[in-house]
N, C-alpha and C positions, 0 to 999 in steps of 0.2 A: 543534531540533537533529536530524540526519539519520545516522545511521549504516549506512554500506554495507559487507555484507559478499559477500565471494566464496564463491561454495561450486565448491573442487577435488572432479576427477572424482578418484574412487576407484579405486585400478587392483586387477585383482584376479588375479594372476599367477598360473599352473598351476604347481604344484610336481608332479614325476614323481620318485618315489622306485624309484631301482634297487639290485640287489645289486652288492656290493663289486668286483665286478671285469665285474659284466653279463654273465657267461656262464652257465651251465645246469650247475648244481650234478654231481659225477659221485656214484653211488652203486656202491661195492663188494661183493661176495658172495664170505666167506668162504669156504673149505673146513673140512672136519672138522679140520683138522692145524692148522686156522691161528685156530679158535675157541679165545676165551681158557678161565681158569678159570670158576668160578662166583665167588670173588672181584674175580677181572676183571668178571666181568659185572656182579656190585653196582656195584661202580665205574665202569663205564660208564655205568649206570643210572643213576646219581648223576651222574657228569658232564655226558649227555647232560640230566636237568632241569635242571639248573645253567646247562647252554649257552643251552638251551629260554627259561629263567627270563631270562637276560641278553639274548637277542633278544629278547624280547617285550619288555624293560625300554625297551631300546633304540628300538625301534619304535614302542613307545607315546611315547616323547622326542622322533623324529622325525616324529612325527602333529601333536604336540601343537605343535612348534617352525615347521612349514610352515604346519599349518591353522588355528591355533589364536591364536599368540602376537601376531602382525602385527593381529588383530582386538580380543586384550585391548587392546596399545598405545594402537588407534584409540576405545578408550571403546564407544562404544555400538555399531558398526558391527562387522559378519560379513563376512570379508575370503572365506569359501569358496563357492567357485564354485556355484552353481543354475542348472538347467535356466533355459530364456527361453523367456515363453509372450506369443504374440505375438495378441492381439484385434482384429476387423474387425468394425463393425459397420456398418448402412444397413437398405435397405426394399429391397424387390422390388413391385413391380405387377404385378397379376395379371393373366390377361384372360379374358372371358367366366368369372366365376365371381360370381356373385351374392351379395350382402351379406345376411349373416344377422345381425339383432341379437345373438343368441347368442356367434359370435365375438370379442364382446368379454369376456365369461367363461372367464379360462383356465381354470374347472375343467370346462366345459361338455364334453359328447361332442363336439361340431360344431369346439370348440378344438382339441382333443384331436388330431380325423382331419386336418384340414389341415395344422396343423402339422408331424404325421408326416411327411404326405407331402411338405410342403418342405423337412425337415430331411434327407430323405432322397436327395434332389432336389440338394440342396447339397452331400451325402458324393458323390454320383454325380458330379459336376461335378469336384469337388476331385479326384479319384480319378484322373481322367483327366491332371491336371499330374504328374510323377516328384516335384518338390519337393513341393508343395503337401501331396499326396496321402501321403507319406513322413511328415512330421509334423503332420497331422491329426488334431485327438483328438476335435474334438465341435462341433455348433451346435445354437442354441437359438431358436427362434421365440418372442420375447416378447409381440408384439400384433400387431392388424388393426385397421383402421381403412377409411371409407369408401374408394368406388376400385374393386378392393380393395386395399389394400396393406399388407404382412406386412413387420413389424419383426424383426430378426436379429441375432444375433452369431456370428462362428463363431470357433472358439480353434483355434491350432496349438502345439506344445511341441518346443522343439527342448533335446534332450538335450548335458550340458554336453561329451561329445565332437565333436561336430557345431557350437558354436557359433561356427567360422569364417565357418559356410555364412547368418548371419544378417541381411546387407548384402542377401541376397538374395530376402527378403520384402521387398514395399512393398505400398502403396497400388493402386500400379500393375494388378499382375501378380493381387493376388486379383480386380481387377475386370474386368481381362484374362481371365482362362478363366473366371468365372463368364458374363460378355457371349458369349462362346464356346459354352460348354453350350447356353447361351438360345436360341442363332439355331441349332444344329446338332435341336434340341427342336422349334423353333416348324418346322423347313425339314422334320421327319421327319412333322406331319401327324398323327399318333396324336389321335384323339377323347381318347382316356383319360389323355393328358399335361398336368400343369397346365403353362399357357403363361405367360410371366414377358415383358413389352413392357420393362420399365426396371428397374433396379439400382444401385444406390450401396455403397459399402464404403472404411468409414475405418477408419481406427488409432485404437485407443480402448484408454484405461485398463483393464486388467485386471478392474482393484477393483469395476471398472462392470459388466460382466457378470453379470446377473443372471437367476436359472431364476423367471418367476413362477408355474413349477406346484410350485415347491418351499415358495413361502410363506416365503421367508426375508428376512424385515423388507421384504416387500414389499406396496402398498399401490394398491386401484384409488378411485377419487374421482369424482364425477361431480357437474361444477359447475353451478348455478344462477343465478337471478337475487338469490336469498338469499344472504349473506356466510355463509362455513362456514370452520372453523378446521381444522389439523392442526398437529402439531407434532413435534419428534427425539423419538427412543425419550430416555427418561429426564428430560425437561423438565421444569421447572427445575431441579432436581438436579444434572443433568447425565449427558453421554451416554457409554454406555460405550466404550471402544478397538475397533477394529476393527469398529467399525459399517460396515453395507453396504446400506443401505436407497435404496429407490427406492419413487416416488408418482408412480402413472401418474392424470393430469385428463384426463378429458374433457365437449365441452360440445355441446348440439346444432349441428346441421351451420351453421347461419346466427349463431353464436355466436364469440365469441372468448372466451379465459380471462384474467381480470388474478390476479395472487399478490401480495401485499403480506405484509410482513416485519414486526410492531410490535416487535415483539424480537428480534436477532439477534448471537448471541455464541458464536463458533467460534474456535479456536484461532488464533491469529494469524500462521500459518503454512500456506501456500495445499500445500507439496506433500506434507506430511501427514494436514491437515482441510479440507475445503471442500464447499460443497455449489455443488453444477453443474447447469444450466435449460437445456433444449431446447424447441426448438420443432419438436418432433418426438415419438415412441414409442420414438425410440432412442438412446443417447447419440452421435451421430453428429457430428465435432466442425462439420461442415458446416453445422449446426442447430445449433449453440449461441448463445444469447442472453446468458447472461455466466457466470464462476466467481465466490465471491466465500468470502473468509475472515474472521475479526477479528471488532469489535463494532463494530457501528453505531449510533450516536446515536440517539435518539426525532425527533429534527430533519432526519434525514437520513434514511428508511428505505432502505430497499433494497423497490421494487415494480416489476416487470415483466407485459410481457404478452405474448402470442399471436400469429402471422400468424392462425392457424386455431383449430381448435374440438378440440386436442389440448396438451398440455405433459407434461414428464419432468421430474422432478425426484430429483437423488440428492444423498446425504450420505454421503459418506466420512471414518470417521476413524480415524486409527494413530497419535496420539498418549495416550499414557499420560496428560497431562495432563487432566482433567474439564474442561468447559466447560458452560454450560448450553445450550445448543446454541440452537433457534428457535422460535418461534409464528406461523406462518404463518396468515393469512385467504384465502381463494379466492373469485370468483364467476365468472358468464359476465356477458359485455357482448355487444349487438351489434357483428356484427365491421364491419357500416357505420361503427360508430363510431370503430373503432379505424384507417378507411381515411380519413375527413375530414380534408382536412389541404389547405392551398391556398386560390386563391381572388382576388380583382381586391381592392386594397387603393384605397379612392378618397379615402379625407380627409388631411386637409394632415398628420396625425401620427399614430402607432401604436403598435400593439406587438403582435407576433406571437413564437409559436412552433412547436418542433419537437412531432410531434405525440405527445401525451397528458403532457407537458413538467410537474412536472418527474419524470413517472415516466418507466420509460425507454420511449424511442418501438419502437415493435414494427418486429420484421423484416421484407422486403421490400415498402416502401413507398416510392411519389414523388411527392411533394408542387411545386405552382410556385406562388408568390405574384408577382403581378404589382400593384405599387406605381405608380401615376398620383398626380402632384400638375396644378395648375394651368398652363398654357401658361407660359412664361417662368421658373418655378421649376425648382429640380434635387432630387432625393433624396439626403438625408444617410441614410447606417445605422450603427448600432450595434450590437455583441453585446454584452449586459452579462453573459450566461452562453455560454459555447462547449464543449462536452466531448463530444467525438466521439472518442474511444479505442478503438484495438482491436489485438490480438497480433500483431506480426510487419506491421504495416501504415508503410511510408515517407511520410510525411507531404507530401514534400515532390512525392507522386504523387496519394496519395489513389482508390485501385483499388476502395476497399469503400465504405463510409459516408464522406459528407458532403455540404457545402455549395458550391454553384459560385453565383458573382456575377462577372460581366460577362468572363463566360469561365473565372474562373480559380477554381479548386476550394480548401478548405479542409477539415484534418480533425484530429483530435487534440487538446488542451488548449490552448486560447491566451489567455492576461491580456488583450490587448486586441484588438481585432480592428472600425475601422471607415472604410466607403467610403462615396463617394461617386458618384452616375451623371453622365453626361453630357448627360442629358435628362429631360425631366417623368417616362420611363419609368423603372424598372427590375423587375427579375424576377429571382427568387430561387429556387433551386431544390434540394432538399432530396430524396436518396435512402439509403436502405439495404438495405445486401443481407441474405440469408439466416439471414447469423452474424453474431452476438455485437451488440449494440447497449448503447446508454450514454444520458444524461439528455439529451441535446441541446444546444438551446440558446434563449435568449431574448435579441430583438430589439425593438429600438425604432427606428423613422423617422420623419423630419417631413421638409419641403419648406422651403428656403431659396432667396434672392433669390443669383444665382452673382455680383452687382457689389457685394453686400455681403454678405457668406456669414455674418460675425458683429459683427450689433452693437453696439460698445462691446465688442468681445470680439478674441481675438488668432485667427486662423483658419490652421489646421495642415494642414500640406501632403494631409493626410488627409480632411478637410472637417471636423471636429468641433472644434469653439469653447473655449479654454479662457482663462481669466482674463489678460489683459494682461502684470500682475506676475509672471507663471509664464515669461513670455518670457527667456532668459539667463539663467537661473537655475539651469543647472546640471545641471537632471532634466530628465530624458527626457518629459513630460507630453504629449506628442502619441503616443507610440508609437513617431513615424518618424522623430524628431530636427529636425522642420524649425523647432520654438520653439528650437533651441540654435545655428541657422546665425548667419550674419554678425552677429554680436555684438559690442557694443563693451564688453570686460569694467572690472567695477566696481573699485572700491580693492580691497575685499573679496573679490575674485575671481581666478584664478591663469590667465594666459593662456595656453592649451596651443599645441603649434607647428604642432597642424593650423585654430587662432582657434577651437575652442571657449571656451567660457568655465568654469572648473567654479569652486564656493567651495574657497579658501584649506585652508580645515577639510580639505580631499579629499588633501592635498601628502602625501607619504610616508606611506601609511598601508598601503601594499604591494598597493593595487590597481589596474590598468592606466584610470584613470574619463578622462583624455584621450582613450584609445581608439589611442596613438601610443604610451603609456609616458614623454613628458615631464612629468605629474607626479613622476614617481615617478624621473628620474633625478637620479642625485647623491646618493640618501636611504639606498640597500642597505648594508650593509658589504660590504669586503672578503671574498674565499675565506676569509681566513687568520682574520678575525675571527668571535664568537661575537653573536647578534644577540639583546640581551636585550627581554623582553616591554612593554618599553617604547620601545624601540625604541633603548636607549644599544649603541654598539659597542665590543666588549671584544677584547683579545686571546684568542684561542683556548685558551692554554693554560691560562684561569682555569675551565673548565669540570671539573666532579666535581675539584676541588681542596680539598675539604671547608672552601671559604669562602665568604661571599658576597659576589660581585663585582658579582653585577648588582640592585638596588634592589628586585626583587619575588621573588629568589632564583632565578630559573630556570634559571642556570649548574649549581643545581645538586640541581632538580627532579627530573631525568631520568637521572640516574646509575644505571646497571644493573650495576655494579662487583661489589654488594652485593642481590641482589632477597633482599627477604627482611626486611633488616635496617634496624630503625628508627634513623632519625636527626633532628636539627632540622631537615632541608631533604624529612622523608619526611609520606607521606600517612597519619595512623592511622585507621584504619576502624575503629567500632563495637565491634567485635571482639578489637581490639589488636592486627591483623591492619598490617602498614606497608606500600605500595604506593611505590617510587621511580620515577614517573613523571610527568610535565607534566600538570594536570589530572585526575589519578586522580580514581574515582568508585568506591565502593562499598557506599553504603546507598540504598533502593528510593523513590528519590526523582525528581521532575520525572518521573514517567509519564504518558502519554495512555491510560487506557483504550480510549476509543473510536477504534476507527480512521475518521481523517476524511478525505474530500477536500476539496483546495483549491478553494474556488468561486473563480470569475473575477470580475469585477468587483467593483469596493465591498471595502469593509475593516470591514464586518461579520464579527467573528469567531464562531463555528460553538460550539452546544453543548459542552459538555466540549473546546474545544480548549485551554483553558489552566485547568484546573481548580483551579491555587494561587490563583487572581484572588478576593479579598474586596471589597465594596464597603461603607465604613463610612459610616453614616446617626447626623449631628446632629442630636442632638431631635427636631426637628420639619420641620429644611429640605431632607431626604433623602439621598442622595448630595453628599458633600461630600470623601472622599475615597480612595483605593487602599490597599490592601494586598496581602501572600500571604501564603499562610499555608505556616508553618515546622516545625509541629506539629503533633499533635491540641490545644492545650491555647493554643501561641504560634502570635501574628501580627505581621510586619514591616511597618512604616509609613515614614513619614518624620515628622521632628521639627516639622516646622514646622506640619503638621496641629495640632498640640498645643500647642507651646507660641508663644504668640499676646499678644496685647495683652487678651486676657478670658480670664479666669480659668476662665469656664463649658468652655472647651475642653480644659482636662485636669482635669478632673471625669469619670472612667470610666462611671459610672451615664450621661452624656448623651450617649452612644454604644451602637450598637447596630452587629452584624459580621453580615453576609449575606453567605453560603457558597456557593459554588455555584451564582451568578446571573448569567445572561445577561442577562433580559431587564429593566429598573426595574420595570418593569409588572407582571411574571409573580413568583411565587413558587414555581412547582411544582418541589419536590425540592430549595428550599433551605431549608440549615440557620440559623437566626436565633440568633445567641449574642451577648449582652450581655458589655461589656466591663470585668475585676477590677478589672485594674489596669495604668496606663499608664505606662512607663517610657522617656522621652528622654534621649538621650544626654548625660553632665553636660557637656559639651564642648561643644553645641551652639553657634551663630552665627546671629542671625539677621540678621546682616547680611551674610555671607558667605555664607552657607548649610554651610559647613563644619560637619563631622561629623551630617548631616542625616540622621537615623537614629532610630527608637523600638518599641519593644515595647509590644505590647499581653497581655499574659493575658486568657485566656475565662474566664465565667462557669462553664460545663463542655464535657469536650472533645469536639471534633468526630466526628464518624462517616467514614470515608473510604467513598465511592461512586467511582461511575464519572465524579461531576463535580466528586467532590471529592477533593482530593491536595495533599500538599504539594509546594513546589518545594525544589530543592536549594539548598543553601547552600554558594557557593565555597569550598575550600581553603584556608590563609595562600596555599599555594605556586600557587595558580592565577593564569593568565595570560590577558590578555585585550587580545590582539593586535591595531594597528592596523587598520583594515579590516574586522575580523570582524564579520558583522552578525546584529542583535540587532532585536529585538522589545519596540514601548513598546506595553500595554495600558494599555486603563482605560475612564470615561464620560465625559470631559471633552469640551470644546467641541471641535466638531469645526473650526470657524472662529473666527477672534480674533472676540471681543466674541458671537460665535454662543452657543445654550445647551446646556446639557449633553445628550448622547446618549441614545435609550433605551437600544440593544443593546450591548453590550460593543463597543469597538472595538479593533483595532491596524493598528500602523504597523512598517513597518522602517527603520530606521535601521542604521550600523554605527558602530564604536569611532573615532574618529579620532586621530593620534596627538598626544600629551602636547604634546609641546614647538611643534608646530604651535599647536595651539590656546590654549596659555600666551598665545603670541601674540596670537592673534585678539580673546583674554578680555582682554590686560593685567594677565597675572600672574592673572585670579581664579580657577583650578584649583588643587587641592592636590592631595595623595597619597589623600585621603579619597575622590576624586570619580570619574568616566569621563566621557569627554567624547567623546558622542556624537549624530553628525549634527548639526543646532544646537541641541542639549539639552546642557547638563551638570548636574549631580547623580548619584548614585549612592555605589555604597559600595565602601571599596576593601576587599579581602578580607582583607590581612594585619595591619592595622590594626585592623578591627573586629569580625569573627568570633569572637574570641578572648574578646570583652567580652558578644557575644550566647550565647554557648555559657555564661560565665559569670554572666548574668543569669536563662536560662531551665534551664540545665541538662539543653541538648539538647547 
């Protein structure tokens, strides 16, 4: 489940408070004739603090009410206006100035005097623009590196009168009269002037700006062919607020650096906590390699590496919340190694990838594989991995990173992705630029006969081979839709009016799957009518009528008549807290700790991505069948697991729950709890499958990790709309009569709607069930929630 939010820009309006009438107060001077008593004067005295007392009352009301109230309202946010301080950072090249090892010591003398002089160098420069030079506060020389070349940032602060004038920094203009100074410098000829050939200047995070002759949480490193650790201030613990730490690597000149991540858990919010990798000395965004926030899986790490024999790495954090932040390992590699990439592919099948795959592939590199099969054969390719991502990049151009095949470029995230050539050749070719890089990709090819491209197989407009039976079937299994063309559809199949074919199950379910919208016409209600989660149409005016009209109550689910106040059609939370909404949710349930990406190909599911997943193990035959867990203490199964034609199967003692397992094979980090006691539903059918439902209790209760969680349990009042699609986990065969899986798998499917598939089933759906894709089973919510809440006493 995906939740998108918007985040509105904040306006932060100038209040200018004047006096009552805006003109310039008059003050009078008595005469002796016209000065009062000295009872007068008490009394004035007293009036005039009194008056005093009531303007300052006043003042302070109108302080509080301009500056002050609009930001309580806002919760956490400060609605008054601050200075704007605007960061450029890049490198300068020096010339004719010889490299002293020293230089890389900021506390050295040798650091010290050059720096000076290019910080000085930089004020001189600045000085010369009216703007620039106007709100100029400071620059700082962080490092040198071979070349020579001097890493920088410089800050400008424009005062919150002046912040009209702030459209008028860029990128541009610092590099503009900086490039200016240099040539007016190099053209004056001075022996004693340092001479500067190239210059870069980006906009950069404030927070990033860092003095490394101040020492503040700053850190130099110098990497080896031995693996070496570092880690955030406070690790594991956790790190404190407003951390502003930077770790400058370096590695001999014929070296590259790889970083790898075994731990990594930052706040899951990129624009308060994140730690950011250059490949560079500077945070220059031109040189960045990636940002990255969240937790990452032990499956997944997060490892990056180098063009060269430098990296920057910073950690920023402004949330209050502790996280345990990272454990980083470092070493040097040859940078030979990190440039190998390419290469004559000659045998009839393969598999190649992007380079150093699946870490991420280092910046500006171009790789070509050139794939020969036999005289008369063609090349099939596949991507079974493709993840080329990067900020602000149009995919549909591809300007930075990626893949070009037979002309035509590829870049970004893609599920499927595969071609074929038109000759024994093809050639593949693989660039990235500067900034930011991602895992790549992994390819496989073989050579196929072009008069029979798939034997005994169905062959997709794409070249790649898929089973016969997948032909008219309704999915998309080539990619390109050419298995769904001229079709001649089944009984069981609903003919769309462009002649696709899709199954029946797909009719009114509120999703456009013809690709024309003739499934789906004739199925909507009316404007006038209310469309209940089953898809029955009511008249409109039975909504928040405190009845229920529609069968899973959702007329009147969503009433906001009353927020606040409970009722039989409301959500009660934990708390005794009632929520009158569709779907409400409010206890800390169905979480993902780890933040995951979606791999592409294969429906191998990922570490920690469904962490409620149990796998229950029979005696001695292993894996036998699915559960989630619902508690520390309960786990949800289905009834039929249990009760069976042998008795040994609701025997508790001959089951065993494994927590937190991806792999059959693997046990690291799972929890193994024996099963108390087994409870199936007294209702059960094992001939219908009707009311297909059981509790298990544990032996004792679970420990919640990062890969282990419960999932939520529907509301009576939740709704679970035609079309909406849903996720089947488990280890089961992956193919009919095929044998059980190692790795956890899933699948998507979606709900399909009730009285469609009544149809299809012949009446064998109930209210108990969901029926979805070509599965049904499941549990309906307001039915039987009510019976697990009072069985387990969650």
């Amino acid at each position: 489940m995906l939740s998108n939010y918007q985040q509105l820009p904040l306006k932060s309006p100038r209040h200018v408070i004047k006096g009552r009438n805006g003109r310039h107060e008059q003050i009078d001077f008595l005469t002796n004739k016209e000065k009062p008593s000295s009872k007068r004067k008490i009394g004035m005295v007293i009036g005039v603090v009194v008056a005093f007392l009531i303007l300052a009352a006043v003042a302070a009301f109108l302080i509080w009410l301009f500056l002050f109230k609009d930001a309580d309202s806002e919760g956490s946010y400060d609605m008054r206006l601050g200075p704007s301080k605007q960061v450029y950072s890049g490198h300068m090249k020096l010339v004719d100035v010889p490299y002293d090892q020293k230089l890389e010591d900021t506390n050295s003398k040798e650091f010290d005097k050059l720096a000076d002089n290019l910080e000085a160098l930089l004020l001189q420069n600045y000085k010369k623009d009216p703007l620039l030079g106007k709100y100029y506060s400071k620059s700082v020389v962080t490092a040198f590196s071979e070349g020579v070349i001097a890493y920088y940032w410089s800050e400008f602060i424009i005062p919150v009168e002046d912040l009209e004038i702030e459209p008028e920094f860029s990128e541009e203009r610092v590099l503009e009269v900086l490039e200016k100074g240099m040539k007016e410098q190099r053209s004056l000829g001075n022996p004693k002037d340092i001479k500067i050939s190239e210059v870069t200047a980006s906009l950069t995070d404030s927070r990033m700006a860092r003095n490394p002759r101040a020492n503040e949480c700053f850190f130099r490193l110098e990497a080896s062919d031995t693996a070496q650790t570092f880690h955030s201030p406070g690790y594991p613990k956790g790190y404190p607020p407003k951390s502003r730490c930077q770790w400058q690597i370096r590695a001999s000149e014929v070296d590259a650096i790889t970083v790898s991540f075994p731990f990594f858990h930052v706040e899951d919010d990129c624009s308060d906590d994140f730690v950011s990798i250059y490949d560079s000395l500077s945070p220059d965004e031109s040189q960045a390699i990636t940002e990255k926030c969240g937790q990452r899986p032990p499956s997944n790490p997060l490892e990056v590496v180098s063009s060269g024999n430098i990296m920057l790495i910073n950690l920023i954090t402004d949330s209050v919340v502790q996280r345990p932040g990272f454990l980083a390992e470092y070493k040097a590699i040859p940078r030979a190694k990190v440039k190998v990439c390419g290469g004559n592919l000659p045998e009839n099948k393969g598999v190649f990838t992007s380079p150093l795959h699946p870490s991420f592939y280092p910046p500006a590199v171009d790789c070509k594989w050139t794939i020969k099969v036999p005289a008369g054969k063609e090349v099939r390719l596949r991507f079974t991995m493709f993840r080329m991502k990067e900020p602000g990049v149009d995919i549909r151009v591809c300007h930075k990173d990626y893949v070009e095949v037979l002309g035509t470029k590829y870049c970004g995230e893609l599920s499927s992705l595969a071609l074929t050539s038109k000759s024994n050749v093809l050639e593949v070719m693989f660039h990235s630029d500067e900034s930011f890089a991602d895992k790549g990709f992994s390819a496989e090819y073989s050579a196929y006969d072009p008069a029979d491209p798939c034997p005994g197989k169905f062959a997709c407009a794409s070249g790649i081979c898929i089973a016969k039976d997948l032909k008219c079937d309704g999915w998309n299994d080539c990619g390109d839709m050419s298995d769904e063309m001229k079709c001649q559809c089944e009984n069981d199949q609903f003919s769309c009016s462009n002649g696709l074919c899709k199954p029946k199950l797909w009719v009114c379910d509120r999703v456009n799957d013809c690709g024309d919208g003739s499934d789906e016409e004739s199925c909507s209600c009316q404007p006038n009518e209310w469309h209940c989660g089953n898809g029955q149409c009511l008249p409109q005016d039975v909504v928040c009528d405190k009845k229920k009209d529609c069968e899973d109550g959702s007329d009147e689910a969503s009433c906001e008549t009353s927020p606040g106040v409970c009722s039989e059609f409301s959500f009660k939370c934990g708390n005794s807290d009632c929520v009158n909404k569709v779907n409400a949710k409010c206890d800390p349930c169905g979480t993902r700790p780890y933040k995951l990406n979606r791999i592409v190909g294969g429906q191998n599911a990922a570490m920690g991505e469904w962490p409620w997943q149990v796998s229950l193990h029979f005696l001695t035959y292993g894996h036998v069948c699915g559960a989630s867990i619902i508690s520390e203490k309960w786990i949800l199964s289905a009834a039929h697991c249990f009760s069976t034609t042998s008795p040994e199967n609701h025997v508790a003692s001959n089951w065993q729950t494994y927590n937190g397992m991806q792999d059959q094979y693997k046990q690291d980090g799972v929890q193994i709890r024996p099963v108390k006691k087994i409870i199936t539903h007294p209702d059960y059918n094992q001939m219908t499958f009707d009311f297909d439902i059981a509790l298990l209790e544990l032996s004792e209760p679970l420990e919640f990790t990062n890969t282990i969680q419960p999932i939520c349990l529907p509301a009576p009042s939740h709704i679970f709309p035609a079309g909406t699609s849903c996720w089947v986990t488990g280890w089961g065969a992956m193919r009919e009569g095929g044998s059980k899986a190692q790795l956890l798998q899933k699948a998507s499917v979606k709900i399909i709607n009730d009285t469609v598939c009544n149809v299809v089933t012949e009446g064998q759906l109930t209210s108990r069930m969901l029926c979805s894709g070509f599965l049904s089973g499941g549990v309906d919510a307001c039915q039987l929630i009510e019976w697990i809440k009072k069985e387990t006493g969650i």
